[in-house]
N, C-alpha and C positions, 0 to 999 in steps of 0.2 A: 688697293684696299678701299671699300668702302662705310663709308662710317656712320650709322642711321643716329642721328643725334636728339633729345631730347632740348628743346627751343626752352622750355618754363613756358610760364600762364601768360607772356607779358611782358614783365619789366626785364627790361636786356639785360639787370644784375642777379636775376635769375634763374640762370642758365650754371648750372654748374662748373666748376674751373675745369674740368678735363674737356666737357664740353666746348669751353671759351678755345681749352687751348685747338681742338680739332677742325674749328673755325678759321684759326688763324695759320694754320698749319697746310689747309686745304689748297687743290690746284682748281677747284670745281666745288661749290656749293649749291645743290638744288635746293630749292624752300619750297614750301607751301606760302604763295604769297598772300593768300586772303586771309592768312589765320596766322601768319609769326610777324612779330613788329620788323620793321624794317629796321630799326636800327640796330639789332644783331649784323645785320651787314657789316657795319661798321668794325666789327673783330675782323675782317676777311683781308687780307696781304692784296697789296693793288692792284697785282695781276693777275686775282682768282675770277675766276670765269664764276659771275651770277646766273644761274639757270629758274626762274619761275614755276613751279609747277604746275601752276592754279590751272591752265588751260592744258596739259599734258594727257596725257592717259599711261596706263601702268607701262605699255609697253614704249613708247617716248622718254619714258622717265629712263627704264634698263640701256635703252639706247646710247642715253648719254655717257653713263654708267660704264656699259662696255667700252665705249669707246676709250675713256676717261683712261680706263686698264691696260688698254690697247698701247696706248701713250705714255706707260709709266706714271698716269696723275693719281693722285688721291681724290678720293669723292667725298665730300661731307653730307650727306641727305637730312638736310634738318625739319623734323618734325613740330607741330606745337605740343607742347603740353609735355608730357608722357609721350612717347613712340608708342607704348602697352599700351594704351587707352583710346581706341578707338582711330590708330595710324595706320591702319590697313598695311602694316609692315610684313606682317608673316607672308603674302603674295611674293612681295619686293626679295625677302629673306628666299624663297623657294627656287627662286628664280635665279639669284646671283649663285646660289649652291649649287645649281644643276650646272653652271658656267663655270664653276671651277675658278671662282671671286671671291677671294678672304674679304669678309667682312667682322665690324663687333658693333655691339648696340650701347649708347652711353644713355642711360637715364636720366628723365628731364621731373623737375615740379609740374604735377599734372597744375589743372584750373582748378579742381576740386577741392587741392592744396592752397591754391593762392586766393581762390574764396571762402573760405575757412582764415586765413590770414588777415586777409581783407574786413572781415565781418568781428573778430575777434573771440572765433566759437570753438567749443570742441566738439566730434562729432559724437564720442564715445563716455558720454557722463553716466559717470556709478546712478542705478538706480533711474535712469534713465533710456539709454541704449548702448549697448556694447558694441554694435552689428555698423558697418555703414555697406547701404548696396550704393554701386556706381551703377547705373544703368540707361536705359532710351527710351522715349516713346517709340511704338511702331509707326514709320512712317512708310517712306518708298523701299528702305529697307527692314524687311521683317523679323519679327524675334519668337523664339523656342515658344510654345503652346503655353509654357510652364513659365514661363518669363514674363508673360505680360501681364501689364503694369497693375492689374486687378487683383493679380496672382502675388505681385512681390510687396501691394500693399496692405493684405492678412497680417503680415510681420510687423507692420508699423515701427522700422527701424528709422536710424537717420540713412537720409537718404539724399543722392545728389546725384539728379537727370539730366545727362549728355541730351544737343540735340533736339531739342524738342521747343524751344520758348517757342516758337511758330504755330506751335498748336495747345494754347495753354486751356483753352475751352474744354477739350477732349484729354485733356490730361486732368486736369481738374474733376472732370467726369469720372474717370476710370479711378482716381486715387481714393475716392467720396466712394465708389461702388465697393472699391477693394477693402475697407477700411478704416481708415482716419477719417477721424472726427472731421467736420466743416472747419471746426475752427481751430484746426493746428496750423502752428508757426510756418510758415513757408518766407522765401524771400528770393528775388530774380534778381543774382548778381552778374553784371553788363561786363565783361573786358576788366575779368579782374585781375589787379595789376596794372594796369597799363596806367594813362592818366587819364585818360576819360571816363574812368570807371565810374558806375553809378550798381548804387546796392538801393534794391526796395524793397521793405519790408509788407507782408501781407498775410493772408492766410491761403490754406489748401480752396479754399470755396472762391477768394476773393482773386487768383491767380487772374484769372481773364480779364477784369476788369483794372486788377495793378498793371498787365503789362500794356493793354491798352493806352491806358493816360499816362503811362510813360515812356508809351512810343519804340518800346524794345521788343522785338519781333525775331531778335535773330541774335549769333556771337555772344548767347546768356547760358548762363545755369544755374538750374533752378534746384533749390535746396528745398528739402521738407522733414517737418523730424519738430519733436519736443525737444531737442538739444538746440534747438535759436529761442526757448524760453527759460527763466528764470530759477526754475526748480530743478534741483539733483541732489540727490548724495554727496559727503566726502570722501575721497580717494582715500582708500586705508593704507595706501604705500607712504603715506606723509603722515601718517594718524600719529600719536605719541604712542599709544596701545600695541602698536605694531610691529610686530618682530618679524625679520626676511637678513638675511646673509650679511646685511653690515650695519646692521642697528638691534641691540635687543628692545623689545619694547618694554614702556613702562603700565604695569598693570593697574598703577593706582591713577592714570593720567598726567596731567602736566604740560606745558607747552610743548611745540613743535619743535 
């Protein structure tokens, strides 16, 4: 069995418990080493075989995989973030199924979650955005005509960009052509979760220039959205006024 694991954003206690336990369970754990903390390691039984991915290529990776099968081990393949978000797993998934290899997918706390956390925001404020797109700049790898970043910022939803702080100039650029105002909320959160995290607050105009003078080029993501300002609606699931399956509401008002 191989088991594509969801890492979290970061901090090793966010890795979910079925997660922890598949870690600790494993005969073989690949990671992604430039992007999961090392210290998930440390769930691993002493005589699990560490495998690195960073330097691997897809077929490298199956290799060990099969082998792993071949031997009776268990494989843990842990990914950062989310496996769904940008883990290039579905290759991995096609591959082991054409070999006739039980695998299951455990899901992790993407980054997008752990900077949301981090920042202490919601992305989804009444009267403000319901929508959040996850999405990328195009860079070496290309996105749908209808996708790019010109295109998905007509919407002016909340929004939180894989990938891309390396090119905040041209992101900046495209979001200003698509869109948003100069001066909406933006903010380049570094390694959220971890402990060197750094959150900078900025705007969509001022993006190049924040990650400039703070030196962060890489391992970010960048949020954009009137939901990192001040003003929203109140949720009418909590309203007094509001009736829904286990509260009648009260018409004349009254506390919460």
């Amino acid at each position: 069995m191989v088991y594509f694991v969801g890492a979290g954003p970061g901090d090793k206690e966010l890795i979910t418990i079925k997660g922890q336990k598949i870690l600790a369970e494993a005969d073989c754990i690949i990671y992604a080493g430039s992007l999961v903390n090392p210290e998930l390691l440390e769930y691993a039984k002493a005589d699990c075989i560490l495998k690195d991915s960073a330097s691997m290529t897809l077929e490298e990776v199956i290799e060990i995989i099969v082998e792993n099968e071949k031997n009776g081990h268990m494989t843990a393949r842990l990914h950062t973030g989310d496996p769904a978000i940008y883990g290039a797993i579905k290759e991995q998934i096609d591959i082991v199924e054409e070999k006739g290899i039980e695998f299951k997918v455990i899901p992790g706390v993407s980054s997008f979650s752990g900077a949301a956390a981090a920042m202490g925001v919601e992305y989804t404020l009444p009267g403000v955005s319901q929508t959040v797109i996850l999405t990328r700049l195009e860079g070496r790898t290309p996105v749908p005509e209808k996708e790019k970043m010109t295109e998905l910022a007509k919407i002016q939803a909340s929004m939180a960009i894989f990938l891309s702080s390396g090119m905040l100039p041209e992101l900046s650029k495209q979001l200003i052509e698509g869109g948003y105002p100069k001066e909406t909320p933006a903010a380049i959160v570094y390694k959220a979760t971890w402990p060197d995290e750094k959150i900078v607050i900025t705007t969509v105009e001022e993006l190049p220039e924040a990650g400039e003078q703070s030196d962060i080029s890489r391992t970010a993501l960048i949020l954009v959205g009137n939901f990192l300002g001040g003003e929203y609606e109140r949720s009418m699931l909590y309203h007094p006024e509001f009736t829904h399956g286990y509260r009648q509401g009260n018409s004349a008002g009254g506390n919460d």
